[in-house]
N, C-alpha and C positions, 0 to 999 in steps of 0.2 A: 077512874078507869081501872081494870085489871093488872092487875102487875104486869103480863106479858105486852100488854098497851101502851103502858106508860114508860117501859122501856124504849119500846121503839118511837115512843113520843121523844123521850129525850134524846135519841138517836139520831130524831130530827134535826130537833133545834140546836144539837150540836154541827151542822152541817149549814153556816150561815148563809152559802151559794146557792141554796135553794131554800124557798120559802113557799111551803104550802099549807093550805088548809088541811088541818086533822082531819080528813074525810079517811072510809075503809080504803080507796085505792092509795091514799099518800103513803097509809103507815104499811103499804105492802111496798113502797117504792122505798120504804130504808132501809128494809130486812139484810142488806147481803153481810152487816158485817157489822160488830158491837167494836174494831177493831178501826181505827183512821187510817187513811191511807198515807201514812206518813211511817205507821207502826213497821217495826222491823223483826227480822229473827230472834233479835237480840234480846226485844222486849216481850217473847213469851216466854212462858215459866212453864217448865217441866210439870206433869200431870203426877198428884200426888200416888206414893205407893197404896195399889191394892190393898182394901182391907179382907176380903173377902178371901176363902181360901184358895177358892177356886183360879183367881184369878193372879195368885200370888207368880206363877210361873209367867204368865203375859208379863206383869210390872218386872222380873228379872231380865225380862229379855226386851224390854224398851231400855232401861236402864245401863241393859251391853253394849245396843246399837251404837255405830260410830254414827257421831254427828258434829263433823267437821264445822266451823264457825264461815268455810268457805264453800260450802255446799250441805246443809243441813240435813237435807232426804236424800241422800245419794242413796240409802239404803233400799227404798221403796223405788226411786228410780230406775232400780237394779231389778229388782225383785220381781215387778208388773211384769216385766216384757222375758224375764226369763223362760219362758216358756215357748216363746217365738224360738229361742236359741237351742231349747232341748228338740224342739219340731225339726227346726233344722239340720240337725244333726243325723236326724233319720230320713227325710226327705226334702226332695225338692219341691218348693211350692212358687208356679210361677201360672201364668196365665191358661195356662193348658191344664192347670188342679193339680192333686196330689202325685207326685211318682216317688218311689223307692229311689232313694241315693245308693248311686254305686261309689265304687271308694277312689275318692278325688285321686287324681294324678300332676299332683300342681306342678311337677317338673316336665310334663308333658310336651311335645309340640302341637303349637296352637295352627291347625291348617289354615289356609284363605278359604273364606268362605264370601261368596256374592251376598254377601247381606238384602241388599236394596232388589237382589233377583228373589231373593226367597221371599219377602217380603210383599211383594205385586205376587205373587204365585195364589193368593186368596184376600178376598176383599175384605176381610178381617186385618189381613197383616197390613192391608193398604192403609186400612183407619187407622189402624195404631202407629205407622211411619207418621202417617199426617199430622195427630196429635203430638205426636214427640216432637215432629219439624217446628210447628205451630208454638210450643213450651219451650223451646230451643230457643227458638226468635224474640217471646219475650223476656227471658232467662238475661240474654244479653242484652235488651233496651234497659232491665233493670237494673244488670251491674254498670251500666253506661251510664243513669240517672242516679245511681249511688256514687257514681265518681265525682259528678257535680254536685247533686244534692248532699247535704249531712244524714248520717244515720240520727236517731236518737243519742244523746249522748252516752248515755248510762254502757252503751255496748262500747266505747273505748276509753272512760275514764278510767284511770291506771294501768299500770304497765301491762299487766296482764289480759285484761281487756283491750288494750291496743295489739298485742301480739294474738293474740284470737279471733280480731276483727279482719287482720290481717290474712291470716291463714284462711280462715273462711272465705273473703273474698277468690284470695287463689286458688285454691284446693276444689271448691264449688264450681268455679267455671271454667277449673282443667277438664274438672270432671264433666259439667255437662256439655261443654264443647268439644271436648276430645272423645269421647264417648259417640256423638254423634257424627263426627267427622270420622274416625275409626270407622264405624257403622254403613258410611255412604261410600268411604273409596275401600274397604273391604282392607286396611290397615289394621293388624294386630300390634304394631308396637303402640298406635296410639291412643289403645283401647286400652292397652297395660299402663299409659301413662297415667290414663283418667283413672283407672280403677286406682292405683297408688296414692295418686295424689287426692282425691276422693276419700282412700282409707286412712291415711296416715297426715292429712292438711281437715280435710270438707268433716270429718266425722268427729273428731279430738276438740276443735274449736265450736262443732256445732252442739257438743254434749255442754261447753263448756257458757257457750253465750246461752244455753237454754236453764239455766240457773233465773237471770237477770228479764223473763219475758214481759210482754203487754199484756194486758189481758187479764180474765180473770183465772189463776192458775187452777185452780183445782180441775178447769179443763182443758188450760193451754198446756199446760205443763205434761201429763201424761201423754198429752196426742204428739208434745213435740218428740217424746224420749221414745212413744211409738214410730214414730217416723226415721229416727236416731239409731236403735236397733235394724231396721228393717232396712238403712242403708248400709250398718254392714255385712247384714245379710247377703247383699246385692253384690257388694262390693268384691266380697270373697267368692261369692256362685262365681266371680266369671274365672276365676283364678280353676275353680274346683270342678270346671265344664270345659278349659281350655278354651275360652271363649265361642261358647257356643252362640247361635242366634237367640234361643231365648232370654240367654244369661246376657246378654248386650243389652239386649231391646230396654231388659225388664229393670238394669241399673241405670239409662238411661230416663226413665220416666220415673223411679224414684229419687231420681237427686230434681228435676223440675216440680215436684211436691211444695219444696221451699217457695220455690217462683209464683205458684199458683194461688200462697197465701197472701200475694201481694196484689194481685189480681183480684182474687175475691173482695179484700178490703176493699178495693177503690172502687165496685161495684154496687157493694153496701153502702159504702158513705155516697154514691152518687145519688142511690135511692132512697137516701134519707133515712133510711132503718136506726134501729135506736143504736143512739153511740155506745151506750154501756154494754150491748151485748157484741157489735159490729166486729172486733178482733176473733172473741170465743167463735164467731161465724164464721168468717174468713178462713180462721185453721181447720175444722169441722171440714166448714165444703173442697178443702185444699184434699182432705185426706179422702173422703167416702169418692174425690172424683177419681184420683191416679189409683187407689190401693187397689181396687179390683182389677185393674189393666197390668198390673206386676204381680200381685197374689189369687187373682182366679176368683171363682164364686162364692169362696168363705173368708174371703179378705174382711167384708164388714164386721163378719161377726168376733173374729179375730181381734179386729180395728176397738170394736166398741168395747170386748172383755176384759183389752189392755187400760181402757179409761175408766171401767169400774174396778177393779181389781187394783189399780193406781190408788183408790178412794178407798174402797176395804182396806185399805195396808194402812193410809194414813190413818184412821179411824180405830185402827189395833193396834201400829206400832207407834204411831207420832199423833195423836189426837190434840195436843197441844198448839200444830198448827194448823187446826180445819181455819180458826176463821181468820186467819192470815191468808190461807189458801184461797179464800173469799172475797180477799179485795180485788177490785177492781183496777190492774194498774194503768190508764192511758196514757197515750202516744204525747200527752203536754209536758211543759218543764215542771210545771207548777199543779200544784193536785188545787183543792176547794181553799184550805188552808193552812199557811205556813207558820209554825211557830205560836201557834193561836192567833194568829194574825189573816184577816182576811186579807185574801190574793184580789188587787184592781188591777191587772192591768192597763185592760183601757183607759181606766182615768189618769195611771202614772202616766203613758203615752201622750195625751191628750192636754196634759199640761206643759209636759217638754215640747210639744210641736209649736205650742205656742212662742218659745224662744228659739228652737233650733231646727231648720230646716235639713239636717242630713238624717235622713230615717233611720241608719244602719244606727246609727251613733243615740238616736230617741232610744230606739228599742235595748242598746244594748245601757243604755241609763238606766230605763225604766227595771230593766231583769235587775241589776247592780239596787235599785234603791228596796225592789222587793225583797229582795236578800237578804242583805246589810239593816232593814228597817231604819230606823229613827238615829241613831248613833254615824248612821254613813260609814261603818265598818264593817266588813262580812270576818267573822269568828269560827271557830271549828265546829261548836253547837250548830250553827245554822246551815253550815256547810255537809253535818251528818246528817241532819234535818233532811236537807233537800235530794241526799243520796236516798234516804228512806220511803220520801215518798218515789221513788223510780221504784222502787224494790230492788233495791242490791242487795245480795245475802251479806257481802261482805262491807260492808256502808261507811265501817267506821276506819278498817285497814284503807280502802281506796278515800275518803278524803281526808286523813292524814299523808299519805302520798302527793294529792292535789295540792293540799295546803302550804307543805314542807316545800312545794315544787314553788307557788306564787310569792311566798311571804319573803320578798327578796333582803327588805333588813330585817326580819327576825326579830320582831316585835309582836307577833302575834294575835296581828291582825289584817287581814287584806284590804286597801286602801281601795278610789276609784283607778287610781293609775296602775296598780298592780292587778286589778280585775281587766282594763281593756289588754294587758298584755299579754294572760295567763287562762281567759278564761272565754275566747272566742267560740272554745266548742260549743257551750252553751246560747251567747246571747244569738249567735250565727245560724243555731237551729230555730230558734222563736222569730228571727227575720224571716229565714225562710219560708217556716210555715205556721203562722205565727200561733193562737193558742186558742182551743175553743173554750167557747161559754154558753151554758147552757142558762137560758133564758126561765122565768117565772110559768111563761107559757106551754115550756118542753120545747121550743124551738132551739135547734143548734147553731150557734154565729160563729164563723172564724173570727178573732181577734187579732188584726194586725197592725204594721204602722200605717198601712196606706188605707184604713178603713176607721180606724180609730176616730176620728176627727168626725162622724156620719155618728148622727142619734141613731 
């Protein structure tokens, strides 16, 4: 075969969860990445210095960038959407297109205004209450179902991740429930509530968990840090309009943006679409649905310049992580494979059920023996391992934290009885919802304890 063939041949057959025939569609379904989904920040190496003259000045200024070990692209991060912020600077851009900004008065007093009368006053402002009411409603089923359900772990393991999971949950649904309750009784203090706690809770945590996403980043990532800037665009319009109706409306249905990516998800996985792309879709349809109802008719193109320009930058200034940017990270605990060790769930399950009838306790065995392998001890190696395949930037700081936190006598190694007492975040998410598996056929199976036991 050609060399370019026969890489991606071996790209295969290092991928032992699936097994296909070398046919031309196999070897286009391994292309996204020469990189495992376990690889981390840590294990790419900086792109050698230019030799070329021309480009001697690029290689000085990859080589300035700051590239934090806790956030690697803040640089490009910044960079994409800067342009959103110089725009705004000269104008206001909300559903009505472009106008001239006059010069904020943030000490201002903010009048009463009928919001809900201006609103019914055109069938345009009707649709857009409705929607917002509509995103509102499920805004709150979702923080309601995150209070019972577990997030993904990776969004609160270590301290820092627990205090940003935090904030985001509050600061989000100050924001988008004070924001529309403001909105309906025609209430200015609690319109300033939401915008504060929105800017200073809902936007600091949401830059901060958008480090750690699902998906495949190189287009989750720009669209979240899209989304990130543009609410505190929002945030600040109502401060710099004295809460005008536009500037409500328009913060209002950008902080439901978040809500709506979780909607779309469960739409896509109901219709079966492919899992590998179903998250990148989910954000996508999240953004092209609200951004024109807050930014007017040039929202998309806006939307879309910020996701390539996100891509030119890494491509100039960090090239070292395109195909990191490439993996695919899913919603499971467990990637294809761990440690070179193929991931069974089902079969770990499937032989515990045969001695032990309490599922919580099968499943949270089975997670403990995948981890730990052959030895029945979970070590720091396998515990950075399994932060990696999440895509934590920081993998190695947060499971030393983890570790230091379980290892109650300090022998340097997590036992069974120190994993059920230290490490429920984990096996509690794979109960819930337990883990897929993608079938020989392309058929997608949930794997859990109460299906395990079913050929």
């Amino acid at each position: 075969l050609p060399p370019s063939i026969s890489r991606k041949k071996k790209c295969c057959h290092q991928n032992p969860k699936f097994n296909y025939t070398m046919t031309v569609s196999s070897i286009k379904m391994c292309r996204s990445s020469h990189l495992s989904r376990t690889a981390s920040y840590a294990d790419v190496q900086s792109s050698p210095p230019p030799s070329t003259r021309g480009l001697k000045l690029m290689g000085f200024i990859r080589s300035s960038l700051p590239k934090p070990y806790w956030w690697p692209t803040i640089c490009i991060d910044l960079l994409a959407n800067l342009h959103l912020l110089i725009v705004w600077c000269f104008f206001t851009i909300d559903s009505d297109g472009f106008k001239r900004r006059v010069r904020p008065n943030l000490f201002g007093s903010w009048h009463s205004i009928d919001y809900i009368t201006h609103a019914l006053e055109t069938e345009y402002g009707v649709l857009l209450f409705t929607v917002w009411t509509l995103q509102t409603l499920v805004t709150v089923a979702i923080v309601h179902y995150h209070m019972k359900m577990p997030h993904h772990p990776k969004f609160y393991v270590g301290k820092a991740n627990r205090v940003a999971i935090v904030c985001h949950i509050i600061g989000g649904t100050l924001a988008s429930l004070g924001s529309w309750l403001g909105f309906v009784v025609g209430n200015s203090m609690l319109i300033k509530i939401a915008s504060l706690a929105g800017l200073f809770l809902h936007v600091p945590s949401t830059f901060w968990q958008s480090r750690n996403l699902h998906g495949t980043r190189e287009i989750v990532q720009p669209t979240y840090y899209f989304m990130n800037f543009l609410l505190i665009i929002k945030y600040c319009e109502v401060w710099f309009e004295n809460g005008s109706y536009n500037s409500v409306l328009a913060m209002g249905l950008s902080v439901n943006i978040f809500a709506l990516v979780r909607v779309y998800y469960s739409f896509i996985r109901s219709a079966r679409m492919d899992i590998n792309t179903s998250y990148d879709l989910a954000v996508l349809m999240a953004g092209i649905s609200n951004v024109p109802l807050v930014m007017g008719s040039s929202a998309c193109i806006q939307f879309v310049s910020s996701i390539i320009l996100w891509n030119y930058y890494l491509n100039l200034l960090l090239p070292e992580y395109r195909s990191l940017m490439k993996v695919n990270r899913r919603m499971d605990i467990f990637q294809d494979t761990f440690l070179g060790r193929n991931v069974h769930l089902k079969e770990e399950m499937r032989k515990l059920l045969n001695t032990c009838n309490d599922r919580r306790e099968v499943v949270a065995r089975a997670t403990f023996n995948i981890i730990a392998g052959d030895n029945n001890l979970i070590e720091m190696e396998e515990l950075v391992d399994l932060f990696n395949g999440w895509g934590l930037v920081d993998s190695e700081k947060v499971a030393k934290q983890v570790f230091e936190d379980a290892d109650a006598n300090k022998d340097g190694k997590i036992d069974w009885e120190e994993f059920q007492e230290k490490f429920g975040f984990i096996f509690e998410r794979v109960y819930a919802f337990g883990e897929t598996e993608v079938a020989d056929t392309g058929e997608v199976r949930v794997i859990s304890a109460h299906n395990s036991k079913e050929d």
